[in-house]
C-alpha positions in Angstrom: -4.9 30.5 -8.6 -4.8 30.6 -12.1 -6.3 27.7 -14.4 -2.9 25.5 -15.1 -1.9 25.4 -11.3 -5.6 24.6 -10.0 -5.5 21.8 -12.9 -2.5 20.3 -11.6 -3.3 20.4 -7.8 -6.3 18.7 -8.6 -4.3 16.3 -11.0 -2.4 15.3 -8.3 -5.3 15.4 -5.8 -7.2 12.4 -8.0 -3.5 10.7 -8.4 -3.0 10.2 -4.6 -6.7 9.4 -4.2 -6.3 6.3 -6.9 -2.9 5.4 -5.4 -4.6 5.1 -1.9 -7.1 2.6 -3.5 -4.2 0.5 -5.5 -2.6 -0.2 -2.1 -6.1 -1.6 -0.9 -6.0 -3.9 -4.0 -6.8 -6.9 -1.9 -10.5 -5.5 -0.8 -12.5 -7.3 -3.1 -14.5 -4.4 -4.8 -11.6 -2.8 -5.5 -9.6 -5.3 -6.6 -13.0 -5.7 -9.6 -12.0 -1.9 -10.5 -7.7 -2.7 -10.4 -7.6 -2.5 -14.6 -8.9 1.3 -14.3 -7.2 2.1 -11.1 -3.9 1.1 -12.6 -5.0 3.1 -15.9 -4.7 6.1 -14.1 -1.8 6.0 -12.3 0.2 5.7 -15.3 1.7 8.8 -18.1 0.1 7.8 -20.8 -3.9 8.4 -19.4 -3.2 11.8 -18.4 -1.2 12.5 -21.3 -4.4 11.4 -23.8 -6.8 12.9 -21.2 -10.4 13.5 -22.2 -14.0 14.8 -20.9 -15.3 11.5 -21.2 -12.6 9.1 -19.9 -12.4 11.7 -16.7 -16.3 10.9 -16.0 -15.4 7.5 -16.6 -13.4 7.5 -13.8 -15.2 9.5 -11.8 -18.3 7.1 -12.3 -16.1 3.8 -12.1 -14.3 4.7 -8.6 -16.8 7.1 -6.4 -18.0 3.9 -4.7 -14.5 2.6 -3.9 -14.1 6.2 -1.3 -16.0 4.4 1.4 -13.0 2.3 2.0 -10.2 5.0 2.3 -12.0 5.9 5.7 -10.7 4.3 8.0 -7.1 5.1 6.5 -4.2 4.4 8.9 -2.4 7.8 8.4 -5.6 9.6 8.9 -6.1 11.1 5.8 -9.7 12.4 3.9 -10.4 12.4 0.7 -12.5 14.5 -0.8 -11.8 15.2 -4.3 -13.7 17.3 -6.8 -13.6 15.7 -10.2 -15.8 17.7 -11.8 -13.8 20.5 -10.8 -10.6 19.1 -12.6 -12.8 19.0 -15.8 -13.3 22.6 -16.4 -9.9 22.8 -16.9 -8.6 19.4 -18.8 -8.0 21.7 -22.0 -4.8 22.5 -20.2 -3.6 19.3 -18.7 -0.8 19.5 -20.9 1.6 22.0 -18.4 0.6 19.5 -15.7 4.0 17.0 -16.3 6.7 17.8 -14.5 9.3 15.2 -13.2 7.6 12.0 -11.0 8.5 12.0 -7.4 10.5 9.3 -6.3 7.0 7.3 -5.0 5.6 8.1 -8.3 8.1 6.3 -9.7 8.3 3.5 -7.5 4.7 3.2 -7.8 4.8 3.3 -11.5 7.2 0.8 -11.5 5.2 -1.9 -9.0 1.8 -1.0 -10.8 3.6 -2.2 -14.2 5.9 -5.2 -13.0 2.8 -6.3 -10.4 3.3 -9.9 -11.6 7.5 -10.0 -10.7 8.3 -13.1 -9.0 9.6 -11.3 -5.8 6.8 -8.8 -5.2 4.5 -11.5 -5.1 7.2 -13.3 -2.4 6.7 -10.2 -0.8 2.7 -9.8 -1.0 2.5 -13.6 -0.2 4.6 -14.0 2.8 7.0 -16.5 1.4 10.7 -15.9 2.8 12.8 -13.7 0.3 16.7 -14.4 -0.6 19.6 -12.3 -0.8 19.3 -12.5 -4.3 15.8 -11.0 -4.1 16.8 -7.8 -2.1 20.0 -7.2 -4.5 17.7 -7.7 -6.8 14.8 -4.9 -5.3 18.3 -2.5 -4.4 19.6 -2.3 -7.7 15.9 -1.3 -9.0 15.1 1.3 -6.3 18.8 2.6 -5.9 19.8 2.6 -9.8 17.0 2.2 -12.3 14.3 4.2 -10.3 16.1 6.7 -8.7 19.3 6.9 -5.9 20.0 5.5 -3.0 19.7 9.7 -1.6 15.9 9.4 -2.8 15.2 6.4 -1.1 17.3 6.9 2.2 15.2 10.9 2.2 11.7 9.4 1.1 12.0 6.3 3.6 13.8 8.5 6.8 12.3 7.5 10.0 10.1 5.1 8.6 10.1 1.1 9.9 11.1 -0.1 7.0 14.0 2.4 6.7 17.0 0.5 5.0 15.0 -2.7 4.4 14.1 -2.7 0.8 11.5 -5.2 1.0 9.5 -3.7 3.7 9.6 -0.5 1.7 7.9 -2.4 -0.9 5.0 -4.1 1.8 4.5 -0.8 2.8 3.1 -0.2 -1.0 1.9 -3.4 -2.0 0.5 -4.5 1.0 -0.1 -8.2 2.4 -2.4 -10.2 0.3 -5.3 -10.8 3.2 -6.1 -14.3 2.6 -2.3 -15.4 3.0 -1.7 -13.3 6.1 -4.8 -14.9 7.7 -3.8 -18.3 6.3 -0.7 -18.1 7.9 -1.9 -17.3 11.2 -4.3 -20.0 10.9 -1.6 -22.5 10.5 -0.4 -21.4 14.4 -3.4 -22.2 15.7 -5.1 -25.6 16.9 -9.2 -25.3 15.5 -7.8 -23.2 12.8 -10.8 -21.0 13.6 -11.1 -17.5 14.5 -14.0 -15.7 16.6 -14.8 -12.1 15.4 -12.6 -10.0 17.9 -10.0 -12.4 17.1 -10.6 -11.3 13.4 -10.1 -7.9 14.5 -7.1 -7.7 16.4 -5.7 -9.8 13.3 -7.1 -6.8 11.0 -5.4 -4.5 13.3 -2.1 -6.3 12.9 -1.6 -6.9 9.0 -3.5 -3.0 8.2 -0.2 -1.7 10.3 2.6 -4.0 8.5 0.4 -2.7 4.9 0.8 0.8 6.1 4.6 0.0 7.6 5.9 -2.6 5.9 6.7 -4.4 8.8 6.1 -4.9 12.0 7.7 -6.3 15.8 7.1 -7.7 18.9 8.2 -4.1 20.1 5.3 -2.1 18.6 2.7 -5.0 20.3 3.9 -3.8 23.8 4.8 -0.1 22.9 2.9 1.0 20.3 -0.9 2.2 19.9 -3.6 0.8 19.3 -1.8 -2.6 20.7 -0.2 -1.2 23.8 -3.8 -1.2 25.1 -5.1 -4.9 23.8 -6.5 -7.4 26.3 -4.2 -10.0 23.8 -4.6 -13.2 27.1 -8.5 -12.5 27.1 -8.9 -13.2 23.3 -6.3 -15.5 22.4 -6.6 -17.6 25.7 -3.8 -20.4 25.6 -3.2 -19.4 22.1 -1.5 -15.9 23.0 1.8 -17.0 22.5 1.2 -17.4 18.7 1.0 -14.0 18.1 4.5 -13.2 18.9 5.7 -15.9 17.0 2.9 -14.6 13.9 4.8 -11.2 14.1 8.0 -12.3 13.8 6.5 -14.6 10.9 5.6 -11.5 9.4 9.1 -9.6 9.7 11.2 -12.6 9.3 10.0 -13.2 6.0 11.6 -9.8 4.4 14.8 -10.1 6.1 17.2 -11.7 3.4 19.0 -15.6 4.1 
């Protein structure tokens, strides 16, 4: 593999290794490292490229990897930076044209603050207004409605723009838990309670979204004891899911 091509695989091996930790913004040691994270995943640091701001990076995220183990979609990580250095005097045949997702992530990374993404991250209910709004970025201004129909095809948040952008952004953890809180009597949960909640809001970060249907159908859930830990308070996590997916379907 000559020297340009090994630079850009490892280019893009470092880019989906940082866009795997912006989606876990919400852990709290990664969300102390967000300001560099986001520095990498945009043009202008690879553009500008140097030695020194690569160790940077390497030094600042190496400790963030342990938490891209237990990753949903079952992927490893194991990137050598070092390796990309030998070659950063030729980063400058790595640019090509963004992906669709590049884009889109480009886009969320710089605009992180908009109004509706943080309806979105927050679980407060979103308008029609609000997914006209999310269309006309992801359909027009970032790309086509062919991108996004091919890059979200049997997905579960297929035409549902704003479980597209969950499945990115992910829930912010202390409002999901909040919100379940509210559904039950002491307000208080016991550790495997804790867990099966985990399990539930890591699938609608990874999906977007989530229903009643995947709880009976769908793996790991298919399989939870849901009347031995919840007791009388079982019911609630029906009505917690379809909290969760009613939220992104537009009134």
């Amino acid at each position: 593999m000559n020297k340009s091509k090994k630079a850009s695989k490892s280019q893009k091996s470092v880019v989906n290794l940082v866009q795997a930790l912006y989606v876990k913004g919400t852990i709290k040691e990664i969300k102390e490292k967000i300001a560099i994270i986001k520095e990498v995943l945009t043009d202008s640091c690879w553009r500008t490229l140097e030695l020194g701001k690569l160790e940077h990076v390497r030094v600042e995220l190496r400790d963030l990897i342990k938490h891209l183990k237990d990753d949903a979609n079952g992927q490893t990580f194991n990137v050598d930076i070092e390796d990309f250095i030998e070659y950063v005097g030729e980063t400058e045949s790595l640019f090509s044209v963004k992906t669709y997702k590049q884009r889109v992530i480009d886009y969320l990374i710089e605009n992180s603050w908009n109004p509706v993404i943080q309806k979105i991250r927050n679980l407060e209910p979103i308008t029609r207004a609000d997914t006209v709004e999310l269309e006309k970025v992801l359909w027009n201004e970032l790309g086509t409605r062919e991108e996004y129909n091919k890059f979200t095809f049997n997905t579960l948040a297929g035409g549902n723009v704003a479980a597209f952008i969950r499945s990115i952004v992910g829930l912010d953890k202390q409002a999901a838990e909040k919100r379940f809180s509210q559904f039950l009597s002491d307000n208080q949960l016991n550790s495997q309670q804790q867990e099966y909640l985990k399990t539930i809001i890591n699938y609608v970060n990874e999906n977007g979204d989530i229903t009643t249907d995947v709880l009976i159908n769908e793996s790991p859930f298919d399989s939870y004891d849901w009347q031995e830990v919840f007791g009388d308070n079982v019911a609630f996590i029906s009505k917690y899911v379809n909290t969760l997916h009613s939220v992104i379907v537009a009134r």
